[in-house]
C-alpha positions as CSV (number, residue, x, y, z in Angstrom):
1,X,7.7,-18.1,-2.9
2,X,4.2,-17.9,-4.5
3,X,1.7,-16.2,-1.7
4,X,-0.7,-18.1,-0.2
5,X,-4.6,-17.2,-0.2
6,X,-5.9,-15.2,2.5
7,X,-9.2,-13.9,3.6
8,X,-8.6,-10.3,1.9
9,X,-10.7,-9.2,4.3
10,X,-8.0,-10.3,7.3
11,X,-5.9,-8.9,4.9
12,X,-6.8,-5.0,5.3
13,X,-7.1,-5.6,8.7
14,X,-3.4,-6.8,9.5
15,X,-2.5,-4.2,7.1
16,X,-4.2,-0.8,8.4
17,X,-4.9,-2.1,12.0
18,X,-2.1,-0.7,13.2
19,X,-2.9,3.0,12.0
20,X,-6.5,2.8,13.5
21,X,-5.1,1.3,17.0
22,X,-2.6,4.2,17.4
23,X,-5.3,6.9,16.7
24,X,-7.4,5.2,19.1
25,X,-5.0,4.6,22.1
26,X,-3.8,8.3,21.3
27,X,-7.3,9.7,22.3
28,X,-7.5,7.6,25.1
29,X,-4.1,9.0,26.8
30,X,-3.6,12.1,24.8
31,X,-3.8,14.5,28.0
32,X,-1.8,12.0,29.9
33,X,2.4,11.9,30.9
34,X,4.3,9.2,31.6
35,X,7.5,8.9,33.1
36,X,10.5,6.1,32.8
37,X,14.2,6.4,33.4
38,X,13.0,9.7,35.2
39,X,12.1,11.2,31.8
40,X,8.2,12.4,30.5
41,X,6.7,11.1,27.8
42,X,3.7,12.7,26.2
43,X,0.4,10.6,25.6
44,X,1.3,11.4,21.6
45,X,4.7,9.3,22.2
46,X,3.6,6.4,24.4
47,X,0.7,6.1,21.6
48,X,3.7,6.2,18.5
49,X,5.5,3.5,20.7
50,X,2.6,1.0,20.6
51,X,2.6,1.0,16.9
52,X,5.8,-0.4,16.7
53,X,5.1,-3.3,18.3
54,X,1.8,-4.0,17.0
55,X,3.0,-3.2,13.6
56,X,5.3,-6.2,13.7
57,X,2.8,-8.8,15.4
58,X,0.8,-7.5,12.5
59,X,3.2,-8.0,9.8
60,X,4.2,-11.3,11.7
61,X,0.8,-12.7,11.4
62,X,0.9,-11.9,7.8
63,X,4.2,-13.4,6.5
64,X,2.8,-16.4,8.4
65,X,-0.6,-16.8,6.8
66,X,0.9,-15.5,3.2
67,X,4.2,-16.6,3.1
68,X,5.3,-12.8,1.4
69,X,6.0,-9.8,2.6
70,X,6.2,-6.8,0.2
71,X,9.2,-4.5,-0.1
72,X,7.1,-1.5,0.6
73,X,5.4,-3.3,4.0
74,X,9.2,-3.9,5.0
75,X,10.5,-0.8,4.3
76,X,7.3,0.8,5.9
77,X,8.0,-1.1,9.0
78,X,11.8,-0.6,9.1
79,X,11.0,3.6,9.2
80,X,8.3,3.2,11.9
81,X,10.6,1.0,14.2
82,X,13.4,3.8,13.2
83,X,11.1,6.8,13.7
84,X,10.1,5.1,16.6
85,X,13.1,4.6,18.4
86,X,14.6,8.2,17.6
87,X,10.9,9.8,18.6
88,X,11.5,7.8,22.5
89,X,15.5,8.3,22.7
90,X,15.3,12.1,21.8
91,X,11.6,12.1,23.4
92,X,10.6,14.8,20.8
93,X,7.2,13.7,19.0
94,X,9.0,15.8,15.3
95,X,11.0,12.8,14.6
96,X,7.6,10.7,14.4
97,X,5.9,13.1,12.2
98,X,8.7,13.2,10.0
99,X,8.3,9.9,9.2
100,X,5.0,10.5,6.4
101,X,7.2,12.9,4.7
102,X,10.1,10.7,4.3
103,X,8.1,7.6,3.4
104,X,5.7,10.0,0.6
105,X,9.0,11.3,-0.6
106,X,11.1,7.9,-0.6
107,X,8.1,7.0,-2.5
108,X,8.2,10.0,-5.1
109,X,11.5,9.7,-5.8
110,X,11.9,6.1,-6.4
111,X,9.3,6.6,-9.1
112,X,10.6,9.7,-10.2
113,X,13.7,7.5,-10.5
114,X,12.4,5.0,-12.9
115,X,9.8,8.0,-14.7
116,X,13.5,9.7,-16.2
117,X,15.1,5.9,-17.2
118,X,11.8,5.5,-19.3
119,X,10.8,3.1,-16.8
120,X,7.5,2.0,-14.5
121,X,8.8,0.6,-10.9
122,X,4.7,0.7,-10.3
123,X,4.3,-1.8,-13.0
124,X,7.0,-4.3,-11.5
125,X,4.9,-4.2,-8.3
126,X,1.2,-4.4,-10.1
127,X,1.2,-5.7,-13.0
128,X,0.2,-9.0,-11.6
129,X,-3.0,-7.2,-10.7
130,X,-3.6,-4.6,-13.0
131,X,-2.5,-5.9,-15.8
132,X,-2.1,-2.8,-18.2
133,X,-0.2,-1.2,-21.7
134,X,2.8,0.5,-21.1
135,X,1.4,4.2,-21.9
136,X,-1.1,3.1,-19.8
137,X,1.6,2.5,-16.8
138,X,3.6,5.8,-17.5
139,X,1.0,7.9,-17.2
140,X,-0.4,6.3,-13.8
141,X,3.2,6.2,-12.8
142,X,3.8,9.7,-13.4
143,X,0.7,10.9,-11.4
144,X,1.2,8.7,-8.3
145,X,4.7,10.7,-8.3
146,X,3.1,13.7,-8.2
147,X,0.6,12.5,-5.4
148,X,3.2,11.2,-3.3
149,X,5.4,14.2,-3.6
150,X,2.5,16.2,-2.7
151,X,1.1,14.5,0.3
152,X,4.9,14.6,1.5
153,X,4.9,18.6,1.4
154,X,1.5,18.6,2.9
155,X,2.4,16.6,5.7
156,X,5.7,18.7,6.0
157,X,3.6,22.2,6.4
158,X,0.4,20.5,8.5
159,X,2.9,19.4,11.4
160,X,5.0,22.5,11.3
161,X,1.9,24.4,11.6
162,X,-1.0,23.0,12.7
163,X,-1.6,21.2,16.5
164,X,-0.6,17.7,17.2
165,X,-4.9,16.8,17.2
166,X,-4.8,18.2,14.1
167,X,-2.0,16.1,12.1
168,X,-3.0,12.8,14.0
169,X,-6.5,13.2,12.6
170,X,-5.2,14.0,9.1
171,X,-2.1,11.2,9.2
172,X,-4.9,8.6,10.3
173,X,-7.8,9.1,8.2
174,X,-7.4,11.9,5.6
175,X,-4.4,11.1,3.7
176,X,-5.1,6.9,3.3
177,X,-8.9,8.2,1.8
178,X,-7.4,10.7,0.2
179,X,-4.7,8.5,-1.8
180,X,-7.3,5.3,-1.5
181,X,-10.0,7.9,-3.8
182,X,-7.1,8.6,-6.2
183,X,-6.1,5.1,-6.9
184,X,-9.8,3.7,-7.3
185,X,-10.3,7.6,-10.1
186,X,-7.1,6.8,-11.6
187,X,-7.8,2.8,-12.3
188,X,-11.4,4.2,-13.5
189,X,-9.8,6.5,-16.2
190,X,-7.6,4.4,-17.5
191,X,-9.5,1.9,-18.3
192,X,-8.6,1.8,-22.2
193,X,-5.3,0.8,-21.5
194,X,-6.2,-2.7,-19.1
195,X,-5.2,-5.6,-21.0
196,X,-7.9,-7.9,-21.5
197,X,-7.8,-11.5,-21.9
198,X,-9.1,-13.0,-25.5
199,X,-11.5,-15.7,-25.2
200,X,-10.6,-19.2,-27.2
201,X,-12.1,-19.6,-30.7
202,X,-13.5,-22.7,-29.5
203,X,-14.2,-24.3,-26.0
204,X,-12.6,-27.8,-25.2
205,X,-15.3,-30.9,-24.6
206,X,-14.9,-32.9,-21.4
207,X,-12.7,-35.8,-23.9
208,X,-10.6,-32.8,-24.8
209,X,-11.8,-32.2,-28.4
210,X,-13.0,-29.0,-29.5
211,X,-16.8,-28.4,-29.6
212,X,-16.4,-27.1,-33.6
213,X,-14.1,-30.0,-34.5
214,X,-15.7,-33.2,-36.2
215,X,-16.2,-36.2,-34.2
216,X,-13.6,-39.2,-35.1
217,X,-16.0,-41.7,-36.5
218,X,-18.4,-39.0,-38.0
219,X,-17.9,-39.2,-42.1
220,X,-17.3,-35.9,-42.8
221,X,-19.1,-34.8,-45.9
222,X,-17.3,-33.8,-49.2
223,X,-21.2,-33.0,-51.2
224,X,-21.0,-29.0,-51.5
């Protein structure tokens, strides 16, 4: 099913709404508890609970205005809900920050996967809008595999060491600038490798005749 337009605008914001709205809510009840089924729940895990939901009025809103949902928005979704839940039943707030390191490495080695068969997974997913040589795909392929792999180590040693304030600040905002910076350098350096698309020799008239093509009741000249 072709997607349909949407306001790219709405877009983002049904997108990364859900990431903003759970930093948000977390600052609001940070400092607070909550308790159900006689259990306490941090402020940190009531706020990863109320992605969940919004997440999939999010995504639900989307497949309805595009039609499409892509693999990577359902697979995202399917580790928050699963995060989620494990995060609430266990009521330990690891389980939650685990899930950047699995979805960076999931990520990393899916590419990594294709990057040994001589293959670019990225291209299957881009091409459409990025339309680029092959070298040109290896090579971005290659470095978005080192990124992700990165950023899932990083995320690994900030919430092992570092406070809970600390990694929510850096999961929200530093890591999706961080990776959006990359993508908009990378797309800038390789430039030489975008496909362009050749203009026509000769333009089409309104009747459907080429502009450079002699008119049917115009003699055409044989004098040299």
């Amino acid at each position: 099913m072709a997607e349909k337009p949407i306001n790219p605008t709405l877009k983002q914001v049904l997108e990364l709404g859900p990431t903003p709205a759970f930093f948000l809510i977390y600052v609001r009840i940070k400092e607070d508890t909550f308790t159900f089924g006689g259990s306490e729940y941090t402020g940190f895990i009531e706020s990863a609970l109320v992605v969940v939901p919004s997440l999939l009025v999010a995504m639900g809103i989307l497949w309805m205005l595009t039609g499409k949902l892509s693999r990577m928005q359902v697979f995202t979704a399917f580790m928050v809900i699963f995060f989620g839940g494990l995060t609430a039943y266990f009521n330990d707030e690891r389980f939650f920050k685990m899930k950047t390191t699995i979805v960076y490495g999931f990520m990393a080695g899916i590419l990594g996967v294709g990057l040994l068969r001589g293959q670019s997974y990225l291209k299957f997913v881009m091409e459409e809008f990025l339309p680029m040589r092959q070298e040109g795909w290896m090579i971005f392929t290659r470095r978005l595999t080192y990124l992700f792999a990165g950023l899932a180590i990083a995320n690994e040693v900030i919430w092992r060491t570092q406070s809970t304030d600390t990694w929510v600040k850096l999961e929200t905002f530093a890591f999706p600038a961080f990776l959006f910076v990359f993508l908009m350098v990378q797309i800038m350096g390789l430039q030489k490798y975008l496909i362009e698309e050749e203009p026509s020799d000769a333009e089409p008239t309104k009747d459907g005749a080429s502009e450079d093509a002699p008119a049917k009741d115009q003699p055409i000249s044989t004098k040299p």
